[in-house]
C-alpha positions in Angstrom: 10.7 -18.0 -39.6 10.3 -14.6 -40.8 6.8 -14.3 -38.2 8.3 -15.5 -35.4 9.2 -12.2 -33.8 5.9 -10.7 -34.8 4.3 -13.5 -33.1 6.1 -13.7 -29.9 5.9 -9.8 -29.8 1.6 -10.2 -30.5 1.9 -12.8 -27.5 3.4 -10.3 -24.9 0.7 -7.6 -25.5 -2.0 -10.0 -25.7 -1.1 -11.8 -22.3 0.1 -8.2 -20.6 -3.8 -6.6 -22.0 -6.2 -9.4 -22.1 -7.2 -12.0 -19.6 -7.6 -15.4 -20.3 -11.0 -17.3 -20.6 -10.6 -19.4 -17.8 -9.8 -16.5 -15.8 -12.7 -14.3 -16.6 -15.2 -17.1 -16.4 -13.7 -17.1 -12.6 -13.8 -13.4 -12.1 -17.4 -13.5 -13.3 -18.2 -16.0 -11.0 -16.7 -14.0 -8.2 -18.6 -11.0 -9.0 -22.0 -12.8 -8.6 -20.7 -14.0 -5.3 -20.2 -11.0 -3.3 -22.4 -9.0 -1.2 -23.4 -6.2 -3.0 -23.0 -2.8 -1.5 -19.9 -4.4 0.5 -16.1 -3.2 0.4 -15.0 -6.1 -2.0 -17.8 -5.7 -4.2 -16.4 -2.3 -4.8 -13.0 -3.9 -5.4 -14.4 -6.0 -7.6 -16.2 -3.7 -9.8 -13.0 -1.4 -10.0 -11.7 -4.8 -11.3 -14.2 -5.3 -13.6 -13.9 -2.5 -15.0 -10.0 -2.4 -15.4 -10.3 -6.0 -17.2 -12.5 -4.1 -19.9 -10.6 -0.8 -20.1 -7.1 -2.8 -20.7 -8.6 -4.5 -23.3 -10.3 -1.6 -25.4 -6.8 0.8 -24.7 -4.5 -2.5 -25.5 -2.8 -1.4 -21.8 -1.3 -3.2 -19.1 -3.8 -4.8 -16.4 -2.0 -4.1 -13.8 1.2 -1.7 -14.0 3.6 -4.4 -12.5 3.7 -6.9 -15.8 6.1 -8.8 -13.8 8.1 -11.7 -14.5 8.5 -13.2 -17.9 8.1 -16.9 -18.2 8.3 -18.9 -21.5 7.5 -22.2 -21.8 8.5 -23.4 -25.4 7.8 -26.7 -27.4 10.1 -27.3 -30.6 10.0 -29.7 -33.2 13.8 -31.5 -33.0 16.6 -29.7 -34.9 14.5 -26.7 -34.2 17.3 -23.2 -33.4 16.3 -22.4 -30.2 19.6 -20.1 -29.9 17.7 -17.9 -32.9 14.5 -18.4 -31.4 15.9 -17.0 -28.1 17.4 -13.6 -30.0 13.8 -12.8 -31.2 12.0 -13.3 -28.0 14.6 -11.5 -26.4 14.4 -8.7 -28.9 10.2 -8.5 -28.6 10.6 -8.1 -25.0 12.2 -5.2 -25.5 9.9 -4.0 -27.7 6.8 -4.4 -25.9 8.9 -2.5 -23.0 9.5 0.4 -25.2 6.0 0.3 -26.4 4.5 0.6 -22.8 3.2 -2.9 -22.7 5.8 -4.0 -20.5 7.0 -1.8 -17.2 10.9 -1.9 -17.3 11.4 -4.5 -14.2 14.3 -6.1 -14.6 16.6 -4.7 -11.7 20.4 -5.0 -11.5 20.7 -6.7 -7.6 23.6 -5.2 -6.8 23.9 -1.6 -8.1 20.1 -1.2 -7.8 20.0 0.2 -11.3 17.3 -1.1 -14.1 18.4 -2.0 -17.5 15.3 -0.2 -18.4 14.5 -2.6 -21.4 13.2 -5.6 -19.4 17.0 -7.6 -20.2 19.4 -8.8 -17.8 20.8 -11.5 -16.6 18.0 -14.0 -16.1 15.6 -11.7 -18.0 13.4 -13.1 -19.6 13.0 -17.1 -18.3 12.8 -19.0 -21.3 12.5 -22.9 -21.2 12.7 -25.0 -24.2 11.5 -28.5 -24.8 11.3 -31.0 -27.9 8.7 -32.5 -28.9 7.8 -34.7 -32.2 5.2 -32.3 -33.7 7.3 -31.0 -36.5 4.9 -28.9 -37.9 4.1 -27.0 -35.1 5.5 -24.5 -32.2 4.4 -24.3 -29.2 4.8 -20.8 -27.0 3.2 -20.4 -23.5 3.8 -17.1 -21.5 3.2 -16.3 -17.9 3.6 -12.6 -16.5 3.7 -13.2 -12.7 4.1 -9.7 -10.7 6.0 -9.0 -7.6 3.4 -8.8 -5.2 2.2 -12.3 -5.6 5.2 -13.5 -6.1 6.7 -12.4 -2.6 3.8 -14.4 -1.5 5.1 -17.4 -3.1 6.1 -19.9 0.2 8.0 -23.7 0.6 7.3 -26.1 3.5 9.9 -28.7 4.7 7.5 -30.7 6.3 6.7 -32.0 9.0 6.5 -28.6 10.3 4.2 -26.2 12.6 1.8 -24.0 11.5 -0.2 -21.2 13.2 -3.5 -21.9 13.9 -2.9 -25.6 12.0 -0.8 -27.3 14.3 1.5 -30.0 13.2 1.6 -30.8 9.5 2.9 -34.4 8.2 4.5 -35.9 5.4 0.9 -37.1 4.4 -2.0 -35.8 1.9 -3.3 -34.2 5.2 -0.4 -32.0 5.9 -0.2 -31.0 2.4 -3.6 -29.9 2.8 -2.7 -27.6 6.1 0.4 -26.2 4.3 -1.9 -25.1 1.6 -4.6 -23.2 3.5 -1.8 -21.7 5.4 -0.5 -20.6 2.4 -4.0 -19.1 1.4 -4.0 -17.3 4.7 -0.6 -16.0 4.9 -1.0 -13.9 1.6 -4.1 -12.2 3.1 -4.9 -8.8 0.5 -1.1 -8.5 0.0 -1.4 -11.3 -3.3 -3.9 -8.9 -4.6 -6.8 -11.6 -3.8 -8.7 -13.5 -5.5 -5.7 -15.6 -5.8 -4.7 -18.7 -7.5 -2.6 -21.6 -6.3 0.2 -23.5 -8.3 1.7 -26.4 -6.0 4.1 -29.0 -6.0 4.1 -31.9 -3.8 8.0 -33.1 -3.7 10.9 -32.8 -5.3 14.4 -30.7 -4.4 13.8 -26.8 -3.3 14.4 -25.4 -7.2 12.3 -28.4 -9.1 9.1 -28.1 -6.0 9.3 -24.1 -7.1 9.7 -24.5 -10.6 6.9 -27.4 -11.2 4.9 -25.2 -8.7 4.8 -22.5 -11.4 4.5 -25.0 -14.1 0.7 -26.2 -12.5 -0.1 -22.1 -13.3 0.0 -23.0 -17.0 -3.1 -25.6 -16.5 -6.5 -23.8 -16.9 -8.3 -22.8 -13.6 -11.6 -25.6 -14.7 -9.5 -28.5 -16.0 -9.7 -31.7 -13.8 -6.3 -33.4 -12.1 -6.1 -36.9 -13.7 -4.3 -37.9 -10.4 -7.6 -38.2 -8.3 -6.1 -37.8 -4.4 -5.1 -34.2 -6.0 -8.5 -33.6 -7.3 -10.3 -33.9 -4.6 -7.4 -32.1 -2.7 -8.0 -29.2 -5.6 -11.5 -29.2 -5.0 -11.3 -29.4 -1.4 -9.0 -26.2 -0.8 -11.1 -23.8 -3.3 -13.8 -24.3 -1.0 -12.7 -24.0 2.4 -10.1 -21.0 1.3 -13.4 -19.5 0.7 -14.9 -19.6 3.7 -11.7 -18.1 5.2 -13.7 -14.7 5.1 -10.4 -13.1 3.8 -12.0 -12.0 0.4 -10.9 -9.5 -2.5 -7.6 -7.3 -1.8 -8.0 -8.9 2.1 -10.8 -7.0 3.0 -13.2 -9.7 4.0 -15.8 -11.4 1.9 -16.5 -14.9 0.6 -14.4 -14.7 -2.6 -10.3 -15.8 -1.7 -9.5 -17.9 -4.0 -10.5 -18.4 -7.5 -8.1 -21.6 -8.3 -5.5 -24.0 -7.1 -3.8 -26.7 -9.4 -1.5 -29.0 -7.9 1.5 -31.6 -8.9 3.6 -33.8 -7.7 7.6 -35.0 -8.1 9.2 -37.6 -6.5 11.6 -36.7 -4.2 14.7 -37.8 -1.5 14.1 -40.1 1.5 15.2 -37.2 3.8 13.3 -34.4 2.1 9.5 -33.2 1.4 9.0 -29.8 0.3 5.2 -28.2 -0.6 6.3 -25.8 -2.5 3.9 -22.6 -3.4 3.9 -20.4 -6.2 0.9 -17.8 -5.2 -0.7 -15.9 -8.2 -3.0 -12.8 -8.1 -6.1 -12.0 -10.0 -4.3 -10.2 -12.3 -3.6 -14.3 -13.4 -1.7 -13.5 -16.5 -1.2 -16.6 -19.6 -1.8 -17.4 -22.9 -0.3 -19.0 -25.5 0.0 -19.5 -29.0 0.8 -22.4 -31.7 2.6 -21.2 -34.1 3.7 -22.6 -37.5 6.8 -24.2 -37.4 8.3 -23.0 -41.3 7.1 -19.5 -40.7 6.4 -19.1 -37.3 3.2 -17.4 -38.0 0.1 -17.6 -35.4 -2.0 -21.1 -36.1 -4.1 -20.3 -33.2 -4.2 -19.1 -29.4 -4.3 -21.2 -26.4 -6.6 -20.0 -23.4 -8.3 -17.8 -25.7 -12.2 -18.2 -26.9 -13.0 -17.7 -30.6 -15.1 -15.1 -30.3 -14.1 -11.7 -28.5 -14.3 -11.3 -24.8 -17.4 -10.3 -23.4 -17.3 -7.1 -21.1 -17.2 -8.2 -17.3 -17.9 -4.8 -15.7 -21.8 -5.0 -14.1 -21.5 -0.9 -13.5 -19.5 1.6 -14.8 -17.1 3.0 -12.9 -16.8 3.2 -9.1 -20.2 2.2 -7.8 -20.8 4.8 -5.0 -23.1 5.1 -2.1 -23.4 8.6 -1.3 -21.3 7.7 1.7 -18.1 8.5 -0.1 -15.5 11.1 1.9 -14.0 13.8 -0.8 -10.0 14.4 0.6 -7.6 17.2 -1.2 -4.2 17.4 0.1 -2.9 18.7 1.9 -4.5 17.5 4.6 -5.1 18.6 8.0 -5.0 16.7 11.2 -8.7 17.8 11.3 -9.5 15.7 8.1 -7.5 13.0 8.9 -8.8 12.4 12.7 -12.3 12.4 11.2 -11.9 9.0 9.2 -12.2 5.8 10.1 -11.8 2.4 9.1 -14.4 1.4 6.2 -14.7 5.2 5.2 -14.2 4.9 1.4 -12.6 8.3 -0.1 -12.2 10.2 -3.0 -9.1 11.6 -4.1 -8.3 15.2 -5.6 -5.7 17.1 -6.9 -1.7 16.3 -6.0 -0.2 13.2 -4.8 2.9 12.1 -4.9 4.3 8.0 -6.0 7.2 6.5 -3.9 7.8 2.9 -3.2 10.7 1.3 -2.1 13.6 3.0 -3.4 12.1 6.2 -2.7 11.9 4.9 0.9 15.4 3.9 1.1 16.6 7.3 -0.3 14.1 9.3 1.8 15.9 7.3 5.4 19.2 9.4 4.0 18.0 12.4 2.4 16.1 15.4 2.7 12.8 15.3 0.4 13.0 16.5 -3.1 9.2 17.8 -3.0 7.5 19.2 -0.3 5.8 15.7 1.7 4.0 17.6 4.7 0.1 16.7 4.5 0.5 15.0 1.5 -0.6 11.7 0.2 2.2 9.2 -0.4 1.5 6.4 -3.0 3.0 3.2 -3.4 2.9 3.1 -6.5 5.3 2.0 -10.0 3.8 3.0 -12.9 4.0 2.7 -17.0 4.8 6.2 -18.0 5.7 7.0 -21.3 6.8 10.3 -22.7 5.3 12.0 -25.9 6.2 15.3 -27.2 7.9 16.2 -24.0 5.1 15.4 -21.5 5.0 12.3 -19.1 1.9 10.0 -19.5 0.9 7.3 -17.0 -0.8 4.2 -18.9 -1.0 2.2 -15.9 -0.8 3.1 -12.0 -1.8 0.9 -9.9 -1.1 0.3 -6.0 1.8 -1.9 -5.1 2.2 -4.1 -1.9 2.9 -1.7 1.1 4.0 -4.2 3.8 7.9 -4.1 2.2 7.9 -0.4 3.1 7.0 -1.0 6.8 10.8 -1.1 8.2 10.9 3.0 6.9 6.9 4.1 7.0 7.1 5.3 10.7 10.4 7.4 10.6 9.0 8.9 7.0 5.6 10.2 8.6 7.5 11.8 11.5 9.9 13.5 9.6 8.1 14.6 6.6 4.7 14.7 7.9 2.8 12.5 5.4 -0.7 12.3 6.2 -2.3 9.5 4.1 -0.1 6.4 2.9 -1.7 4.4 0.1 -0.9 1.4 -1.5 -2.4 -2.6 -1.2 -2.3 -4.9 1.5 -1.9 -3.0 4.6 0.9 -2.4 7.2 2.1 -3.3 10.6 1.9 -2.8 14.2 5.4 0.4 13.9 3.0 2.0 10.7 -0.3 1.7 12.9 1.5 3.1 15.7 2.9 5.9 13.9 -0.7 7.2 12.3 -1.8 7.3 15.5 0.8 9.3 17.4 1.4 11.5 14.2 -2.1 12.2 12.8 -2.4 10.4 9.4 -4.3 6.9 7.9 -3.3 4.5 5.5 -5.6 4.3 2.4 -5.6 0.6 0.3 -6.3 1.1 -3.3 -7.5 -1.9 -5.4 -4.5 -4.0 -6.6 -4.1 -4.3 -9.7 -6.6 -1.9 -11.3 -4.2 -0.2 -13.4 -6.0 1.1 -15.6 -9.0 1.8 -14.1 -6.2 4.6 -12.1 -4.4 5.5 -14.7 -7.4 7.0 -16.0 -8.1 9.2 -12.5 -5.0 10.7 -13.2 -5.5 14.0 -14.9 -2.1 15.3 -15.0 1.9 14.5 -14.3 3.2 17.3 -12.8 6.8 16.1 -12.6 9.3 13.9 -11.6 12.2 13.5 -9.1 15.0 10.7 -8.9 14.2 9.4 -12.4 17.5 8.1 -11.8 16.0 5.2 -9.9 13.9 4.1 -12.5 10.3 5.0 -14.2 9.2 2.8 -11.1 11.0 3.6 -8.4 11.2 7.2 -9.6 9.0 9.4 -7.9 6.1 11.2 -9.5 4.2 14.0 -8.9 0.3 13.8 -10.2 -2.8 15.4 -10.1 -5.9 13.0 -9.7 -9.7 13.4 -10.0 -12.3 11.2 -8.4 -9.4 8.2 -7.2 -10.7 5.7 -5.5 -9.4 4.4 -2.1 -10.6 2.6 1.6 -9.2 3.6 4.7 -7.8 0.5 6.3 -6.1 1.4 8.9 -6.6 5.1 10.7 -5.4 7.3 12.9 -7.4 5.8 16.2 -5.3 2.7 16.2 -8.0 0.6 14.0 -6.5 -2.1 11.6 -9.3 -3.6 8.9 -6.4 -5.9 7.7 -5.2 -7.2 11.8 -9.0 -7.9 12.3 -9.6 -9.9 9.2 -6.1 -11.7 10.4 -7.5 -12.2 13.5 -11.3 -13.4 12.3 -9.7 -15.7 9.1 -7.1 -17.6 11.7 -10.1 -18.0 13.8 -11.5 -20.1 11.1 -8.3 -21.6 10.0 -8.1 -23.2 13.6 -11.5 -25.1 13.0 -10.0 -26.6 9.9 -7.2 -28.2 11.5 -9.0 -31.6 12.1 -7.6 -34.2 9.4 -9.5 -34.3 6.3 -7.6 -37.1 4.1 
């Protein structure tokens, strides 16, 4: 099987660069939903636009190409130990190439094996079946945002705003709005829902994951769960929590469900929460050569573009800021403001965090703007490039946020998904704002950054590292500013609202 390396290797680009069908038919949908001229119809057109751009530079979609899942279907008497050496060796590859950010992290030293291999890295699960002719290979890349939203009910249980859920169709149907309302922007919505109904803790997460491999318009032959499907995509989207959670009638853009048996003294409904960024394809391969037959999830012909507009689509109403800033600028904003970034800003997410609660600063953080950000870099002749920079989820820095804007004197803090009540109360006391970038639009940012400037702590890891840049014309909403005003705590506030009036049984 002298392909089968090439193959696998084709697969991981593909599925890191190239939405499926099913996906983009959703996403288009979602684009002819929203208000135009409203905050997530700017998010979605940044979107848009990344979707093309990854396609045409063969570059990440988003710069956190998360977690490697194989799902692999041999004939019998098929090597799978051989087969796992080459998929093995093609993730590694793909992370030297750039496809792939280096994510697999050591858990107890901290460090990254900077080749996307470790223990547990990549999953890889193997199955016979009796086509002997064929291979089947089905990858999902499922990033750490999304996956951090991932949640498991032991039901019966309480929710907010629901009230009690049973062991009944009915409560499965609370736990999963909950679960819609719960990830708010932090998922990088539009998400998509994988659930299992049953089953032990490990099996309701596992099959959870599995239902992600179905394609977002297929129909559940188990009817009770198609109408529960059906059901749930609509009234997630009238939770008003819309694209990257800043309001908007576009939440969710799937939600596939299955079910396990289970034990008398258990039920689980188990989540597995996935982003827009809904990475999966597959391919069939043939089993003497292991050369591509064909592609799953893919159409025949070439994507269509998906962007409307080009670019940022502006209103004249855009605020220009150049750190550093002054407490003059930064006072002036206010929530909904959309900005424009210039020159130098600086990446650190949450190892920088740690090391910045024990340490002085390596570079000079007074008026500057702090990014939560990992991206793909990739050196060439001596100079850093980023290939894909896109925001990650903030809320993980909130234990250090407060202490690191009153020691170093950050003035803006930007990243997805917003931040708590000690953040909120720190840009107010201190002077500064928190700015929420669109999740996920690597590459649509990686091209608004004109220049790497440098780089302290590599020894953390290209994504934990942290970068200094120079950026033209970047994109970002203020969410929460220095006035005490929270855009994300409101649409909390407003979606549980309408959560509450959904807690009347259904099935």
């Amino acid at each position: 099987m002298q392909a089968f390396k090439p193959s696998i290797y084709q697969l991981i680009v593909q599925t890191s660069t190239n939405l499926p069908a099913d996906v983009r038919r959703a996403m288009d949908v979602a684009l002819d939903r929203e208000t135009s001229g409203t905050q997530a119809s700017q998010a979605l057109a940044v979107i848009a636009n990344d979707i093309d751009m990854a396609v045409e530079a063969e570059g990440a979609i988003c710069q956190d190409t998360g977690w490697p899942t194989f799902e692999v279907k041999t004939p019998v008497g098929a090597n799978q130990l051989a087969m796992k050496k080459q998929i093995v060796e093609a993730i590694a590859d793909a992370t030297a190439k750039g496809k792939l950010r280096p994510n697999s992290v050591d858990s107890l030293s901290g460090k990254n094996s900077g080749n996307n291999l470790g223990p547990g890295t990549p999953t890889v699960h193997f199955e016979q079946w009796e086509n002997n002719d064929e291979i089947e290979v089905k990858l999902l890349l499922k990033g750490g945002g999304c996956e951090n939203k991932n949640i498991q009910y032991s039901v019966p249980c309480e929710l907010p705003h629901l009230g009690r859920a049973d062991r009944t169709l009915d409560g499965v149907r609370k736990c999963l709005l909950h679960a819609v309302w719960q990830a708010q922007g932090q998922g990088c919505s539009a998400g998509a829902l994988g659930v299992c109904i049953g089953g032990d803790r490990t099996q309701g997460y596992a099959h959870a994951k599995a239902q992600l491999f179905r394609s977002l318009d297929d129909t559940n032959p188990i009817s009770d769960l198609a109408k529960l499907e059906n059901y749930i995509m609509q009234a997630a989207n009238t939770l008003g929590i819309g694209t990257m959670g800043f309001g908007g009638g576009v939440t969710l853009i799937g939600c596939k469900i299955g079910v396990l048996n289970r034990l008398p003294a258990s039920f689980f409904v188990s989540v597995a929460y996935d982003c827009w960024a809904f990475r999966r394809l597959g391919v069939i391969l043939d089993a003497r050569t292991g050369a591509i037959k064909r592609w799953l999830y893919r159409d025949e012909k070439p994507p269509a573009k998906m962007a409307r507009t080009e670019g940022f689509p502006r209103t004249g109403r855009e605020v220009v800021l150049e750190a550093p800033l002054s407490d003059e600028k930064i006072r002036a904003l206010h929530v909904g403001d959309v900005v424009l970034l210039q020159g130098e800003m600086v990446t650190g997410r949450d190892a920088v965090h740690h090391y910045l609660m024990h340490h002085d600063s390596p570079t000079n953080l007074r008026g500057a703007i702090l990014y939560h950000c990992g991206p793909v870099v990739m050196k060439e002749d001596g100079h850093y490039r980023m290939t894909a920079a896109g925001p990650t989820t903030s809320i993980r820095e909130e234990p250090y946020e407060h202490e690191i804007i009153k020691r170093f004197g950050v003035r803006a803090v930007m990243g997805k998904g917003g931040m708590g009540a000690k953040t909120l109360a720190a840009l107010k006391e201190h002077g500064a704002v928190y700015l929420n970038a669109i999740g996920g639009a690597a590459q649509y940012y990686a091209r608004c950054i004109t220049d790497v400037l440098g780089v302290e702590l590599l020894d953390l890891g290209t994504p934990e590292a942290m970068w200094r840049i120079r950026v033209k014309d970047f994109p970002a909403i203020v969410t929460m500013d220095a006035h005490g005003n929270s855009l994300h705590a409101d649409v909390e506030k407003a979606s549980g609202v309408i959560l509450a009036k959904l807690a009347e049984p259904v099935f």
